[in-house]
C-alpha positions as CSV (number, residue, x, y, z in Angstrom):
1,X,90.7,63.1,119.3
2,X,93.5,65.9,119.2
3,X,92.4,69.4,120.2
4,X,93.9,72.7,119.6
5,X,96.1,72.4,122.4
6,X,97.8,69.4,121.3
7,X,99.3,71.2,118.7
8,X,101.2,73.3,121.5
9,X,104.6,72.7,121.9
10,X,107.0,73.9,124.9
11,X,109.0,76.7,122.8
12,X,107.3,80.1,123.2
13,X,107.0,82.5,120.5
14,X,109.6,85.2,120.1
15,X,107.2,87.5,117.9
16,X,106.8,90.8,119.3
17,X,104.2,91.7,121.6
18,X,101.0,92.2,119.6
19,X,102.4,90.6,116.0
20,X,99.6,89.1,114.2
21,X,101.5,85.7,113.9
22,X,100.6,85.0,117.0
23,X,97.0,84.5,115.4
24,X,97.9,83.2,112.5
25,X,100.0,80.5,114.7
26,X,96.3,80.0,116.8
27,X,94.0,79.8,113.8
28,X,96.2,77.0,112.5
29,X,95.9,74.7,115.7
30,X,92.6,75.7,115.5
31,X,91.9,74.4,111.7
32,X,94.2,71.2,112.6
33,X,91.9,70.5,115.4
34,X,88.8,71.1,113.7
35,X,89.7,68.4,110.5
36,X,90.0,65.6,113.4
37,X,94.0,65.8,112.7
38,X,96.7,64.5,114.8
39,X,99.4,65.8,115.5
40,X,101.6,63.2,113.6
41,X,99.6,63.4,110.6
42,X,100.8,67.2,109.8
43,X,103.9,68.8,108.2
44,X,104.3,72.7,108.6
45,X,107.1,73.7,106.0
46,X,108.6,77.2,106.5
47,X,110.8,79.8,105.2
48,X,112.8,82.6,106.3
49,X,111.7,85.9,108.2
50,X,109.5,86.0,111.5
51,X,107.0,84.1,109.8
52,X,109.2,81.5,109.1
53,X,110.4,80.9,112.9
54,X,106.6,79.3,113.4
55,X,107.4,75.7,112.1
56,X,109.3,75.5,115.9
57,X,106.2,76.6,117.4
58,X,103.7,73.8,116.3
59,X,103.3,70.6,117.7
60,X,103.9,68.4,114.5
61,X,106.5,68.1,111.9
62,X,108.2,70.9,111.1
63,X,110.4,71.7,108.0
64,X,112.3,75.3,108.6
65,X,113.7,75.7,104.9
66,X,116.0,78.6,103.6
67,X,114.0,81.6,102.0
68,X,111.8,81.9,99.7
69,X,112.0,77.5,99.4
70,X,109.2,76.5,101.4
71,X,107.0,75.6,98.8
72,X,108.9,73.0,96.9
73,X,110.2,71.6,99.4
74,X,106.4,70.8,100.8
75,X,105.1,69.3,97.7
76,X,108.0,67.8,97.6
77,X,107.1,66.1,101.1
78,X,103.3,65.9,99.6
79,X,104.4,63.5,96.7
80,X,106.4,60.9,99.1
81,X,103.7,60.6,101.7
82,X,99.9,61.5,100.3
83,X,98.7,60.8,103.5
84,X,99.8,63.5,105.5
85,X,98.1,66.9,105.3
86,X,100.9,69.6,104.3
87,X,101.2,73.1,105.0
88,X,103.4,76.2,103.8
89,X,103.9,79.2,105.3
90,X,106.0,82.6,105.2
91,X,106.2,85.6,105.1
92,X,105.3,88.3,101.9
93,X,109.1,88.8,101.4
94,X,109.7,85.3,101.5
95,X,106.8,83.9,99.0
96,X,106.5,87.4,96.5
97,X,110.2,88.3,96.5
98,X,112.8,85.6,96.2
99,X,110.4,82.9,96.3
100,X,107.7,84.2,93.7
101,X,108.6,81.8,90.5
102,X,107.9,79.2,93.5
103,X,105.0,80.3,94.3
104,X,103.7,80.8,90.3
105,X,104.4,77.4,89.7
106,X,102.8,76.1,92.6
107,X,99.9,77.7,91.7
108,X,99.7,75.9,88.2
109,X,101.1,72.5,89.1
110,X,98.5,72.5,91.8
111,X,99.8,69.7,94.4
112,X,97.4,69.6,97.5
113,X,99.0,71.3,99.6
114,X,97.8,74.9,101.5
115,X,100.0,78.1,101.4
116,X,99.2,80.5,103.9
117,X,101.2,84.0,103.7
118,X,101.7,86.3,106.6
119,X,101.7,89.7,104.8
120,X,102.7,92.5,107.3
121,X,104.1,94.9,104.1
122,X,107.4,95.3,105.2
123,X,110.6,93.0,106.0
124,X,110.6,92.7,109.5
125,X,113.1,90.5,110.7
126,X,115.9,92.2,109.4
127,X,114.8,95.6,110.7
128,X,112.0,97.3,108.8
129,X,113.2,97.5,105.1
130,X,110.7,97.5,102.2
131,X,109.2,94.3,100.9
132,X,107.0,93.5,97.9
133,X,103.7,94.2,99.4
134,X,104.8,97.8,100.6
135,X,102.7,101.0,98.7
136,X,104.3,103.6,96.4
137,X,105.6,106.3,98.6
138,X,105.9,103.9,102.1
139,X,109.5,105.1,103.9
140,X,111.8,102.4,105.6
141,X,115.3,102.3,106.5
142,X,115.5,101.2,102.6
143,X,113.8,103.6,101.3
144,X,113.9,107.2,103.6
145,X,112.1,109.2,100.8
146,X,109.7,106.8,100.1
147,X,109.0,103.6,98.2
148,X,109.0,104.6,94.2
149,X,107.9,100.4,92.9
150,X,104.3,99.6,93.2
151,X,103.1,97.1,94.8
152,X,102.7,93.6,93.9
153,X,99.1,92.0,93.8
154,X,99.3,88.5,95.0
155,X,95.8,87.7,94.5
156,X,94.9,88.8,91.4
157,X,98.4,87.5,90.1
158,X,97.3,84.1,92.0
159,X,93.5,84.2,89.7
160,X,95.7,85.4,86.9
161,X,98.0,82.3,87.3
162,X,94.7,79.8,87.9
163,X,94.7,79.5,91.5
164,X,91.8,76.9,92.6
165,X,91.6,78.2,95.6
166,X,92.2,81.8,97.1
167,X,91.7,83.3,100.6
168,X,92.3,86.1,102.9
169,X,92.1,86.7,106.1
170,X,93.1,88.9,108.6
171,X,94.9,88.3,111.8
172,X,92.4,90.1,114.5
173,X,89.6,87.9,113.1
174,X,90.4,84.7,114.7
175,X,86.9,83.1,113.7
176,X,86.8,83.6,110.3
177,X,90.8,82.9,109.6
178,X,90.4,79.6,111.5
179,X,87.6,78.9,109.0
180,X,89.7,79.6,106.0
181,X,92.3,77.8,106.7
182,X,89.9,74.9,107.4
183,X,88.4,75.1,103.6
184,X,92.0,75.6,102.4
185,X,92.8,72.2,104.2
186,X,89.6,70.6,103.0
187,X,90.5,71.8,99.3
188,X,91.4,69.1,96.6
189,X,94.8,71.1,95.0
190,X,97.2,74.3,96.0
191,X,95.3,76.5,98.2
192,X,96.3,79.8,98.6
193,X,95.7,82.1,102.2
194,X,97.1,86.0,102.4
195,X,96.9,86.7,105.8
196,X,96.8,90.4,106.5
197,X,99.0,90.1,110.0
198,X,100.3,93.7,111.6
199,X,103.8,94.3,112.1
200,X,103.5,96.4,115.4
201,X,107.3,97.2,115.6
202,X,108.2,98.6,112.0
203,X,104.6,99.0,109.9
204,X,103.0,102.1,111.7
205,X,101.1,102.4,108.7
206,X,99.1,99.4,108.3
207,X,98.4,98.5,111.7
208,X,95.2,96.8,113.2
209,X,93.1,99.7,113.1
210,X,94.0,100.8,109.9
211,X,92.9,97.4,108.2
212,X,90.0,97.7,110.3
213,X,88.5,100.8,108.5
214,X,89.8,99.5,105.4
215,X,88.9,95.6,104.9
216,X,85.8,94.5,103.1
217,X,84.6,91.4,104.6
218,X,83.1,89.5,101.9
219,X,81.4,87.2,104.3
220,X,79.0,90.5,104.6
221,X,79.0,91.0,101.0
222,X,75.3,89.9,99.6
223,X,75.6,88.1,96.6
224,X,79.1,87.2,96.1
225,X,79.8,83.8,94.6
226,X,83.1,82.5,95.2
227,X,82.3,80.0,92.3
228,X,82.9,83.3,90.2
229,X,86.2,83.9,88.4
230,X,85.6,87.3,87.1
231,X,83.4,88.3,90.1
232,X,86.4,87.7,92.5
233,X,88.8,89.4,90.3
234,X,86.6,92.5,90.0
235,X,86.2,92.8,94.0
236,X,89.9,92.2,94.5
237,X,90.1,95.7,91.9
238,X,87.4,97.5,93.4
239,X,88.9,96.7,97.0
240,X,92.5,97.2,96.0
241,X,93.1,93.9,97.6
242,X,91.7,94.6,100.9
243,X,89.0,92.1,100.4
244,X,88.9,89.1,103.3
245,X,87.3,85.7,103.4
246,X,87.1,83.3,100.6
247,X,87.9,84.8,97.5
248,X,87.8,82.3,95.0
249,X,87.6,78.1,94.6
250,X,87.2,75.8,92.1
251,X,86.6,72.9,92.9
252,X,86.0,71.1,89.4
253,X,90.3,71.2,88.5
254,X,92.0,68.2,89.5
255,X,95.1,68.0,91.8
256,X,98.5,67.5,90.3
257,X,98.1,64.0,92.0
258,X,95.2,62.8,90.3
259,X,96.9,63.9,86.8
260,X,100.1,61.8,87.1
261,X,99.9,58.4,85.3
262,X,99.8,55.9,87.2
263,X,100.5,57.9,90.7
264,X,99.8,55.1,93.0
265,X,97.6,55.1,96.0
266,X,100.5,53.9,98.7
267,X,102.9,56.7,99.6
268,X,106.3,56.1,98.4
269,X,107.3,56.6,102.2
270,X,105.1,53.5,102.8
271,X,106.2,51.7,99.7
272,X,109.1,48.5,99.7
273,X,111.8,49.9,98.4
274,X,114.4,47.0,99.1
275,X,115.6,45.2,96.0
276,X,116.9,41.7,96.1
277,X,120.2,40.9,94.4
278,X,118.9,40.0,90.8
279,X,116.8,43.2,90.1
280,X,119.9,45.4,91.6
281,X,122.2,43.6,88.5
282,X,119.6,44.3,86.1
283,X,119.2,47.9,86.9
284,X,123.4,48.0,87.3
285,X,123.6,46.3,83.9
286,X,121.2,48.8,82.2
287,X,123.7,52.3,82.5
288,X,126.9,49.4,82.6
């Protein structure tokens, strides 16, 4: 049975010293592991940004797609092969900027497949600008008087949109994100994972120790039933989104897979798809 290190590869990270992908990156191995996975039986589709450079750090199939395009093209891979167990992952800009309508109608098409966002508030690869997730008034080399947009909500927009399954995590807490990302595997639809990971090069605002005094660990939070719709939207309020661990599942909606008609159990990457000469004329002499 695989372990964490088999899911090592021979490339080593370029990620600055002290970025929290390099947790996010661990957590994963960690959760692949865990499930009793093999290395062969998982895709990691990514996009663009630092994030997306850590499809070439796993030890398994890796898809580095163009920005903001990571999600379709991993329920795309989803629908051919069922079997494997597929993952997404970018970066803030790359899944609440260009890639947003993606993401929104992943969320309500709901193929089985888990989305985890690395969310450092800022674009980092391309030097420090301003991204989505960046707070009224935050200064970057894009904005040196300060940020006037608000910031976008990506989990109460996710609850809004019908998300099944809704997480957060935060890079410094190994334990709990490794855990996350397991229930997001385990899921049955899309599962959704914001992972609060510190740019230590361009975010001096929201660095580890800020998110420290600032998270609310709902793992400590007595009472709070994930089951709960309007329970998880009114935390995610009350915390202005700085609530971590399992926000919200579902488990009662079906997967996009178990709604299509006649979707059949063998994955089309399995499936005979040879044709013999008479049923190539027939299907010639239907558009002749």
């Amino acid at each position: 049975m695989a372990t964490f290190k088999d899911f090592r590869n021979k490339v080593k990270p370029n990620w600055c010293p002290g970025c929290g992908d390099f947790s996010v990156l661990a957590a994963m191995q960690r959760a692949f592991a865990n499930q009793g996975l093999e290395p062969e039986d998982v895709v990691l589709v990514s996009g663009i940004g630092c994030s997306g450079r850590i499809s070439g750090y796993m030890n398994a199939y890796g898809f580095h797609g163009i920005h903001g395009r990571a999600l379709p093209i991993a329920q795309g891979v989803k629908l051919a092969n069922r079997d494997l167990t597929v993952v997404a992952a970018g970066g803030d800009g790359d899944g609440f900027a260009i890639g947003m309508s993606h993401t929104i109608h992943a969320i309500r098409r709901n193929v089985d497949i888990t989305y985890i966002v690395m969310d450092n508030q800022v674009y980092g690869l391309t030097k420090g600008q301003t991204s989505p997730r960046s707070e009224m008034g935050f200064k970057t080399k894009s904005t040196p008087k300060g940020s006037i947009e608000s910031s976008i909500a990506p989990l109460e927009m996710a609850l809004t949109a019908g998300a099944g399954f809704v997480a957060q995590g935060f890079s410094s807490d190994l334990k709990q994100l490794s855990r996350l990302i397991e229930e997001g595997l385990k899921h049955k639809g899309f599962s959704l994972i914001n992972v609060y990971s510190p740019c230590v090069t361009y975010n001096k605002i929201n660095t580890y120790d800020w998110f420290k005094e600032h998270l609310v660990n709902l793992d400590e939070e007595e009472g709070y039933d994930p089951s709960n719709r309007m329970m998880a939207m009114q935390k995610l309020m009350e915390s202005n989104g700085l609530a971590t661990g399992l926000i919200y599942q579902n488990k009662e909606r079906a997967s996009y897979e178990e709604m299509i008609p006649g979707f059949r159990e063998t994955p089309l990457a399995k499936s005979d798809l040879k044709l013999d000469r008479s049923k190539f004329e027939q299907l010639v002499a239907e558009f002749a």
